[in-house]
VEXMI-355723 format. One record per atom (N, C-alpha, C): residue in three letters; x, y, z; atom name. Coordinates in steps of 0.05 Angstrom, whole numbers, plus 5000, padded with zeros to 4 digits. Example, Ala and Ser with C-alpha at 12.3 -4.5 7.8 and 13.67 -1.06 7.14 Angstrom:
<atoms>
+-----+------+------+------+----+
!  aa !    u !    v !    w ! at !
+-----+------+------+------+----+
! ala ! 5264 ! 4886 ! 5156 !  N !
! ala ! 5246 ! 4910 ! 5156 ! CA !
! ala ! 5264 ! 4934 ! 5156 !  C !
! ser ! 5257 ! 4955 ! 5142 !  N !
! ser ! 5273 ! 4979 ! 5143 ! CA !
! ser ! 5258 ! 5001 ! 5157 !  C !
+-----+------+------+------+----+
</atoms>
This chain:
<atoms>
+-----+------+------+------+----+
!  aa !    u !    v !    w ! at !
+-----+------+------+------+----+
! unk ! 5017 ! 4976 ! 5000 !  N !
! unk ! 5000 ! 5000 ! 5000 ! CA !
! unk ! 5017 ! 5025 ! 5000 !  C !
! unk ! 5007 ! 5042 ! 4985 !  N !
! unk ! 5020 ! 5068 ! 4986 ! CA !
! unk ! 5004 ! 5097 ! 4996 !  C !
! unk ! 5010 ! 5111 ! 5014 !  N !
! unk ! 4990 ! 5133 ! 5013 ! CA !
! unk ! 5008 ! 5157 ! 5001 !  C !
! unk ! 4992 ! 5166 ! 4994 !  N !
! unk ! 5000 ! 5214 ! 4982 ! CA !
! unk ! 4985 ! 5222 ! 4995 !  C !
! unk ! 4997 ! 5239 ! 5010 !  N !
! unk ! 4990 ! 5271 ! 5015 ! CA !
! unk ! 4997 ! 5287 ! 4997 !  C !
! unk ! 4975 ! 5310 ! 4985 !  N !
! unk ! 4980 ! 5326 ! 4969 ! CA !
! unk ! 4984 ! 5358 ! 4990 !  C !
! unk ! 5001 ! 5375 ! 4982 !  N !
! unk ! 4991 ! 5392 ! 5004 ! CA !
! unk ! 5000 ! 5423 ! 4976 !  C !
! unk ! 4997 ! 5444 ! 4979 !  N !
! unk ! 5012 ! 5469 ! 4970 ! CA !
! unk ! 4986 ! 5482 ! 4954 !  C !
! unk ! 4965 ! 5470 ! 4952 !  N !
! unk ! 4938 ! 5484 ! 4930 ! CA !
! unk ! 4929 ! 5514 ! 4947 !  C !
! unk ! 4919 ! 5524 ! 4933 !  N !
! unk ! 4898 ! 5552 ! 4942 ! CA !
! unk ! 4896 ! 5557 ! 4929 !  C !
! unk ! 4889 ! 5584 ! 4923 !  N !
! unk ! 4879 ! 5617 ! 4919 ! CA !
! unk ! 4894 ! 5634 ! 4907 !  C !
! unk ! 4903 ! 5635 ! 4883 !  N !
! unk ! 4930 ! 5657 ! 4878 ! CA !
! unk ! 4908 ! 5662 ! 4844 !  C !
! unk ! 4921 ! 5692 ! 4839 !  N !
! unk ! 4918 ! 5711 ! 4812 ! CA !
! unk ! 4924 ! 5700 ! 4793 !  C !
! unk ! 4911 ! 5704 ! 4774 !  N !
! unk ! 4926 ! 5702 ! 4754 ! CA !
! unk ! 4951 ! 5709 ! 4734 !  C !
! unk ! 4965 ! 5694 ! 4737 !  N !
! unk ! 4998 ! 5704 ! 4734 ! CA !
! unk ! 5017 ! 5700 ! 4753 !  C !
! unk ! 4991 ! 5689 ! 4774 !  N !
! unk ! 5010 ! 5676 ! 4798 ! CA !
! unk ! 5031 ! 5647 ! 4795 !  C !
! unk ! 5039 ! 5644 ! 4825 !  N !
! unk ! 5056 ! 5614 ! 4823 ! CA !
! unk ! 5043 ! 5602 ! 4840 !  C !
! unk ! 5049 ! 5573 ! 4838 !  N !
! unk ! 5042 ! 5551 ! 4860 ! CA !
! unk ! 5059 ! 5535 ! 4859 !  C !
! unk ! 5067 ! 5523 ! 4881 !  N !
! unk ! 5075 ! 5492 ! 4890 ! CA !
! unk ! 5068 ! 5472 ! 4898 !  C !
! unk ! 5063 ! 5456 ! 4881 !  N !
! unk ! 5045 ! 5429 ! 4895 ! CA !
! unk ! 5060 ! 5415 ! 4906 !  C !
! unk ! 5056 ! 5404 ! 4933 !  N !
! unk ! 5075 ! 5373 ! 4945 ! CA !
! unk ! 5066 ! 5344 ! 4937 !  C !
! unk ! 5072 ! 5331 ! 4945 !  N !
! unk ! 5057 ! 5302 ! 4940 ! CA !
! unk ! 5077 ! 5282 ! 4960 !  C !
! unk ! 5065 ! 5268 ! 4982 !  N !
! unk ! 5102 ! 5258 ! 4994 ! CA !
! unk ! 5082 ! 5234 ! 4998 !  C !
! unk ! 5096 ! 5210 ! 4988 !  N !
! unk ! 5086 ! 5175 ! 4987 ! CA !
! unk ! 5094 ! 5172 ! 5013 !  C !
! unk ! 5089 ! 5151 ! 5025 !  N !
! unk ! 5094 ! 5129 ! 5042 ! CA !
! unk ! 5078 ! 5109 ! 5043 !  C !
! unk ! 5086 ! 5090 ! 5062 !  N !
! unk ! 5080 ! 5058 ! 5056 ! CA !
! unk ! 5102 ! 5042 ! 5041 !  C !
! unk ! 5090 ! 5031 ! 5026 !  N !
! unk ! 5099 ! 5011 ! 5012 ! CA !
! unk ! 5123 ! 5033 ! 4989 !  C !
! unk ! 5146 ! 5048 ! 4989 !  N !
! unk ! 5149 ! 5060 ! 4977 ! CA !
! unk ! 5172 ! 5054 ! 4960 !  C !
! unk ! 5182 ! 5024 ! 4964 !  N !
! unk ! 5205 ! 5022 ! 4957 ! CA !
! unk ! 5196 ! 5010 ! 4921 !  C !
! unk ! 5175 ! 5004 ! 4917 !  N !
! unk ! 5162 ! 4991 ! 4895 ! CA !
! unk ! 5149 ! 5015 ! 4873 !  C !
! unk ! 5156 ! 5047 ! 4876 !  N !
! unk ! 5146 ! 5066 ! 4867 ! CA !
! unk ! 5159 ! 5069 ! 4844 !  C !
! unk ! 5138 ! 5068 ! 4826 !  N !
! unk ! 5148 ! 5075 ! 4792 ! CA !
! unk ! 5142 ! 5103 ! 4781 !  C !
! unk ! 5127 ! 5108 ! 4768 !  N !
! unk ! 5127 ! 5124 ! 4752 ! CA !
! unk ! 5105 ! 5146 ! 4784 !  C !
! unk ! 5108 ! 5181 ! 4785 !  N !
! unk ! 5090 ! 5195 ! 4793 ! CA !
! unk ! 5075 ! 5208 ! 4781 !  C !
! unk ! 5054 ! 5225 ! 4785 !  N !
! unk ! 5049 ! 5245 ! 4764 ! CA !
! unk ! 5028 ! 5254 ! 4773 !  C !
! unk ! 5016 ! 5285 ! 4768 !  N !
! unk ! 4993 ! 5298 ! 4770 ! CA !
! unk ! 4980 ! 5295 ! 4756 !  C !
! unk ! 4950 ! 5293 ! 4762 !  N !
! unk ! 4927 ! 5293 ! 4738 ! CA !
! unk ! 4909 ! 5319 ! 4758 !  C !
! unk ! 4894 ! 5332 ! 4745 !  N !
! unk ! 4873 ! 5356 ! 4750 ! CA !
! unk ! 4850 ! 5341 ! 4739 !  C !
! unk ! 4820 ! 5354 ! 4749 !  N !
! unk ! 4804 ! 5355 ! 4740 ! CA !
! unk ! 4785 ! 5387 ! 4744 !  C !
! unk ! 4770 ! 5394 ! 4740 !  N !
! unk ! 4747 ! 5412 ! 4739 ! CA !
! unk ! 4730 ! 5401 ! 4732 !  C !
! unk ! 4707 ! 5418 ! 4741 !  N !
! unk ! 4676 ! 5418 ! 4752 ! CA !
! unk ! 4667 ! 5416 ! 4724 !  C !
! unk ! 4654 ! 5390 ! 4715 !  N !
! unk ! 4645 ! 5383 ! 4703 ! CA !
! unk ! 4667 ! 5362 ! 4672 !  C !
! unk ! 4686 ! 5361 ! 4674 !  N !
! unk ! 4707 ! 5352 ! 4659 ! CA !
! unk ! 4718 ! 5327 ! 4665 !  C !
! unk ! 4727 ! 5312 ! 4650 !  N !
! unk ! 4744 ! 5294 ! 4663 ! CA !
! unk ! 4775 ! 5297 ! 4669 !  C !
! unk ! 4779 ! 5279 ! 4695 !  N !
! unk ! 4806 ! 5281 ! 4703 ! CA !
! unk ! 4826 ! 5284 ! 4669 !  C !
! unk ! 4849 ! 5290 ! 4679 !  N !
! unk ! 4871 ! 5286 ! 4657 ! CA !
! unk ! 4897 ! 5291 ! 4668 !  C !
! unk ! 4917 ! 5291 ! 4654 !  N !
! unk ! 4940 ! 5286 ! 4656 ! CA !
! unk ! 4953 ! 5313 ! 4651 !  C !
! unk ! 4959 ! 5318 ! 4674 !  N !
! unk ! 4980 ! 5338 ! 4679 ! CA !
! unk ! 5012 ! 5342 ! 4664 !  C !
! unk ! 5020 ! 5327 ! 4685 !  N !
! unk ! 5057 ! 5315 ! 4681 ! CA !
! unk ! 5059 ! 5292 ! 4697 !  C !
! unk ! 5079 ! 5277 ! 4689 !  N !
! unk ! 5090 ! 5253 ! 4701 ! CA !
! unk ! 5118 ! 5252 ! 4702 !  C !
! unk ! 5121 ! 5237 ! 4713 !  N !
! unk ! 5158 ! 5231 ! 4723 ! CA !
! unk ! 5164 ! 5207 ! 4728 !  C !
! unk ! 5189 ! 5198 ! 4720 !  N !
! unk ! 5191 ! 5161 ! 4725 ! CA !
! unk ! 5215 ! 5169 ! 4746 !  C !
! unk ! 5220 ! 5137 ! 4755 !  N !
! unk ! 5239 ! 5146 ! 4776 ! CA !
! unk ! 5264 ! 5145 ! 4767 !  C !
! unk ! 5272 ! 5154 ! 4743 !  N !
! unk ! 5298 ! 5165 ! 4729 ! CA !
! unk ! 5295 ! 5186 ! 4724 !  C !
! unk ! 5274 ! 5207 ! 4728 !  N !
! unk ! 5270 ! 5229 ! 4713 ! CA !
! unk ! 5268 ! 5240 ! 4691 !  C !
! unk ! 5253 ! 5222 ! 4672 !  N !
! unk ! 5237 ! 5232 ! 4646 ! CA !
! unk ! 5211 ! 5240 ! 4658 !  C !
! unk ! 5209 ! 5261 ! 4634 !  N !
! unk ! 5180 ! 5272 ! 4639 ! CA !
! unk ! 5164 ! 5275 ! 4620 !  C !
! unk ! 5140 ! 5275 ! 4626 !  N !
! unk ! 5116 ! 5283 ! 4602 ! CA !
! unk ! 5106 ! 5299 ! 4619 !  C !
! unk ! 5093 ! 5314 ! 4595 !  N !
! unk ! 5071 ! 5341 ! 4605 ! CA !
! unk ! 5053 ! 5346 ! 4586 !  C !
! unk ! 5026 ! 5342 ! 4591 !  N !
! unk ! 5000 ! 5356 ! 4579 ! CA !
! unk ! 5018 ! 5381 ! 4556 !  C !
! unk ! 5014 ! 5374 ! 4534 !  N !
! unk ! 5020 ! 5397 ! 4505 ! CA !
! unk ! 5009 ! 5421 ! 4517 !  C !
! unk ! 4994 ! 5428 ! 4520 !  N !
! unk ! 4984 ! 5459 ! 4531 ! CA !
! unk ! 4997 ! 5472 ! 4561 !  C !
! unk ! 5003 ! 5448 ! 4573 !  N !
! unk ! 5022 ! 5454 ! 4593 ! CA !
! unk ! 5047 ! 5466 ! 4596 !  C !
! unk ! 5058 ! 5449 ! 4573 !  N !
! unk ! 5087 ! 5449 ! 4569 ! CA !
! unk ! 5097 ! 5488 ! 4572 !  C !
! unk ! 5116 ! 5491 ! 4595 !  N !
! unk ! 5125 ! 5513 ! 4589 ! CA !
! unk ! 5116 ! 5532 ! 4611 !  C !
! unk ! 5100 ! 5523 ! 4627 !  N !
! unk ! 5091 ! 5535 ! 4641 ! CA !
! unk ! 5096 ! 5521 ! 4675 !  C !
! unk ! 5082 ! 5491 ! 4666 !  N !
! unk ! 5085 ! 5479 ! 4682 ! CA !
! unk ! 5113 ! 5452 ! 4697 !  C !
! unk ! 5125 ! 5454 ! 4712 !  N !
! unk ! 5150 ! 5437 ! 4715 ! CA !
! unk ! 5146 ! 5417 ! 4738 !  C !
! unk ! 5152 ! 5382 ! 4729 !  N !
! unk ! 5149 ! 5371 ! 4751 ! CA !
! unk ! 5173 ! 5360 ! 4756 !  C !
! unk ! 5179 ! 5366 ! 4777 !  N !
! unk ! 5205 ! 5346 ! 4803 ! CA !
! unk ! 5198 ! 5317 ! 4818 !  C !
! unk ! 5217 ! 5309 ! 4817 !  N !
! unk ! 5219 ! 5281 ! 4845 ! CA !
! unk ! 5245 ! 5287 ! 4866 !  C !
! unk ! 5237 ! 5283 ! 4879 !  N !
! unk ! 5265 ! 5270 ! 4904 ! CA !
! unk ! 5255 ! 5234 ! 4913 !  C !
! unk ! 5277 ! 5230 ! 4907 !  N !
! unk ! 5267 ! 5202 ! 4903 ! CA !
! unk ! 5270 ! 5188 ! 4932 !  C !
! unk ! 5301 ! 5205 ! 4954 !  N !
! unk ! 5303 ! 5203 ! 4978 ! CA !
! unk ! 5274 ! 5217 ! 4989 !  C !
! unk ! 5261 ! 5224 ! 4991 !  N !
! unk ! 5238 ! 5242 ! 5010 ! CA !
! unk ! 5217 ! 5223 ! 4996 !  C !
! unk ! 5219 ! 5220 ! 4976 !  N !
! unk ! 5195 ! 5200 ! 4962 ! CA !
! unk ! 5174 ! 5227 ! 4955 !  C !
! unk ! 5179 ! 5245 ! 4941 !  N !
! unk ! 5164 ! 5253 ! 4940 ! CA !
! unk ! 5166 ! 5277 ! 4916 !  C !
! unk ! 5137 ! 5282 ! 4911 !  N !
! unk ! 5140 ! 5298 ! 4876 ! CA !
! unk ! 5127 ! 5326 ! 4881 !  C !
! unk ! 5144 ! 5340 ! 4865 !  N !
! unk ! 5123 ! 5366 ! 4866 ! CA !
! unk ! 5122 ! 5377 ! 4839 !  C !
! unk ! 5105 ! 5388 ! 4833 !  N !
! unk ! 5095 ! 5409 ! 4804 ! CA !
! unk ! 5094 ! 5438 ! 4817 !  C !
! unk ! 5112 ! 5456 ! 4801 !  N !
! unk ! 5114 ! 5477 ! 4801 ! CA !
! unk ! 5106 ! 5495 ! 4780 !  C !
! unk ! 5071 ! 5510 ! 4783 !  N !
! unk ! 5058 ! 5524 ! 4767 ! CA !
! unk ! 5075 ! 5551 ! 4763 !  C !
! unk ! 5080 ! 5557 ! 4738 !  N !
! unk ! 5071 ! 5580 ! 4735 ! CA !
! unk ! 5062 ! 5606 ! 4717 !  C !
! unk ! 5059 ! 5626 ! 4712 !  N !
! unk ! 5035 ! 5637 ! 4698 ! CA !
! unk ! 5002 ! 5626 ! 4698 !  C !
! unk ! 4997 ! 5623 ! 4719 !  N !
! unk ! 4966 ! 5608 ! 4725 ! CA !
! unk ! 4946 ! 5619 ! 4707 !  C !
! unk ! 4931 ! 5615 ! 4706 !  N !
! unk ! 4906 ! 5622 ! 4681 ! CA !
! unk ! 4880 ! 5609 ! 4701 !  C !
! unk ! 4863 ! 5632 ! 4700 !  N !
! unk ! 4838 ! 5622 ! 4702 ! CA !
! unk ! 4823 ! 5586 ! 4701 !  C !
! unk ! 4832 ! 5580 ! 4671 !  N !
! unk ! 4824 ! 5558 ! 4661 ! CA !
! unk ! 4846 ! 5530 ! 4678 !  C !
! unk ! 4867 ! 5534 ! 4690 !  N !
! unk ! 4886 ! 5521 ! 4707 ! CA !
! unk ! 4859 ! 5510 ! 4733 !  C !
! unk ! 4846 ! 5525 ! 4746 !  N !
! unk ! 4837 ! 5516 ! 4762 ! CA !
! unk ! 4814 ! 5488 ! 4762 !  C !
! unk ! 4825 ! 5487 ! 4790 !  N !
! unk ! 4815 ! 5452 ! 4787 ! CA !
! unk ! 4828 ! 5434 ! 4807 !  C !
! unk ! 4818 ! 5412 ! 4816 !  N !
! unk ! 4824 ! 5387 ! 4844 ! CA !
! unk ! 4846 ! 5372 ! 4825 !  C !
! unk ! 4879 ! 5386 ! 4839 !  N !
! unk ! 4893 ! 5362 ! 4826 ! CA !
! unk ! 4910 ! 5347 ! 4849 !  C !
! unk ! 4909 ! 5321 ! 4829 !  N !
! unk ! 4909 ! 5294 ! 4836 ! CA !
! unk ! 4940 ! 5280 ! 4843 !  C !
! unk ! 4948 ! 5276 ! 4867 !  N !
! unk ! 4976 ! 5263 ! 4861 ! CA !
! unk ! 4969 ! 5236 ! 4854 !  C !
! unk ! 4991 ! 5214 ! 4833 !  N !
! unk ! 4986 ! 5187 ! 4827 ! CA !
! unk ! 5017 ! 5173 ! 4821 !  C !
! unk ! 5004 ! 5151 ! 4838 !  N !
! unk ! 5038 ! 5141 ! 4837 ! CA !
! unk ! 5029 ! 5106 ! 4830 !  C !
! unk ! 5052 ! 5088 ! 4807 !  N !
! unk ! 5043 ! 5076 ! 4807 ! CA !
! unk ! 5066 ! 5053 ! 4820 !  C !
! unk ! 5059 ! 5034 ! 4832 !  N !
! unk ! 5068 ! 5019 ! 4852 ! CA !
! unk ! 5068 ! 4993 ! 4844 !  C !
! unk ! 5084 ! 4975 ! 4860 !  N !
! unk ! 5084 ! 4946 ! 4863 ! CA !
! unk ! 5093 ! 4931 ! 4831 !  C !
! unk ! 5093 ! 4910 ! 4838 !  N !
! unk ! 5091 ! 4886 ! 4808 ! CA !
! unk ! 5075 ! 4896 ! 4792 !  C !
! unk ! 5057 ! 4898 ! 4794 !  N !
! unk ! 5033 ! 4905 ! 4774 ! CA !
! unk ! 5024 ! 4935 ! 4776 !  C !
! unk ! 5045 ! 4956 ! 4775 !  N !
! unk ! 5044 ! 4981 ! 4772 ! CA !
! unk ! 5013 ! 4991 ! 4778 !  C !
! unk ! 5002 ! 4984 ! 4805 !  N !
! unk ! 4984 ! 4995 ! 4816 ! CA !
! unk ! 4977 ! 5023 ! 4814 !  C !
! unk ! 4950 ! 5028 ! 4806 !  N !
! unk ! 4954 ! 5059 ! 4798 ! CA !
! unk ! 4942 ! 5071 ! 4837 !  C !
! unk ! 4962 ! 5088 ! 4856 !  N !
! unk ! 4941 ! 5107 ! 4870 ! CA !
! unk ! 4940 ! 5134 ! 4873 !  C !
! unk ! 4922 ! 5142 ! 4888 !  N !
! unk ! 4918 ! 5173 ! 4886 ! CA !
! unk ! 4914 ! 5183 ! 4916 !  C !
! unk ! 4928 ! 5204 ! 4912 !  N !
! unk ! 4922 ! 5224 ! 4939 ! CA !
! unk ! 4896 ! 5233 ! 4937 !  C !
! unk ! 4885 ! 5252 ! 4969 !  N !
! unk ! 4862 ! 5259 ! 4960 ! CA !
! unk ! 4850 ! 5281 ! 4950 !  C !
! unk ! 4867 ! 5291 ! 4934 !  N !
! unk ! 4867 ! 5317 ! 4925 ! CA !
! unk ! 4870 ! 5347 ! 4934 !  C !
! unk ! 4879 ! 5368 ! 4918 !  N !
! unk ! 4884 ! 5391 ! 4937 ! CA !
! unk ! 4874 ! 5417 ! 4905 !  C !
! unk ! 4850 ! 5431 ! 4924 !  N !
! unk ! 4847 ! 5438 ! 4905 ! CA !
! unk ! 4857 ! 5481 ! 4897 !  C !
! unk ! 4863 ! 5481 ! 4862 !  N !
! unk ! 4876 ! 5505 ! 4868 ! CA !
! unk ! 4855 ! 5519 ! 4838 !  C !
! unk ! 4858 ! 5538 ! 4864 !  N !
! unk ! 4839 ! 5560 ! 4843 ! CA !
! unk ! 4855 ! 5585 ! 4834 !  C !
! unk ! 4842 ! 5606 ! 4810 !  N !
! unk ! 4860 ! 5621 ! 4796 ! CA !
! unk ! 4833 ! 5637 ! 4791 !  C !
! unk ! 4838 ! 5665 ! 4803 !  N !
! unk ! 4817 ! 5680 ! 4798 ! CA !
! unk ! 4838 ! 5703 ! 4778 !  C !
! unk ! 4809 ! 5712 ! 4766 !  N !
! unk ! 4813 ! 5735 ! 4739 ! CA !
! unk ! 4825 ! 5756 ! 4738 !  C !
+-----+------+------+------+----+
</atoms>
């Protein structure tokens, strides 16, 4: 078993920054790939960025450039660093880490960050 805490979401402008945390424990020695997914009110979840535990990354095409994700692989833990936020940024995002033999997908319980106009 693995748990995430997500912690660093709120309330910032548009044009603002954020820092998301994400820190695993449990079962953590079996952690593969991490990554943020977002959702908004009425949308489906999607895929943010991800990170393997060598440090390649993917990022959402519309993302790219704005948004940057990290690991520390000693702390076990990932963070995404927004910035130039946009209105349309806002939304409950998701830490996901996938674990074990059979690359178990889990999720934190979300932290949600909003971007007013």
């Amino acid at each position: 078993q693995v748990q995430l805490v997500e912690s660093g979401g709120g309330l910032v402008q548009a044009g603002g920054s954020l820092r998301l945390s994400c820190a695993a424990s449990g079962s953590t020695l079996r952690i593969g790939r991490m990554g943020w997914y977002r959702q908004a009110p009425g949308k489906q979840r999607e895929l943010v960025a991800a990170i393997t535990s060598g440090g390649s990354t993917n990022y959402a095409d519309s993302l790219k450039g704005r948004f940057t994700i990290s690991r520390d692989n000693a702390k076990n833990t990932v963070y995404l660093q927004m910035n130039s936020l946009k209105p349309e940024d806002t939304a409950v995002y998701y830490c996901n880490a996938q674990a074990g033999l059979y690359m178990y997908n889990y999720w934190g319980q979300g932290t949600q960050v909003t971007v007013s106009s």
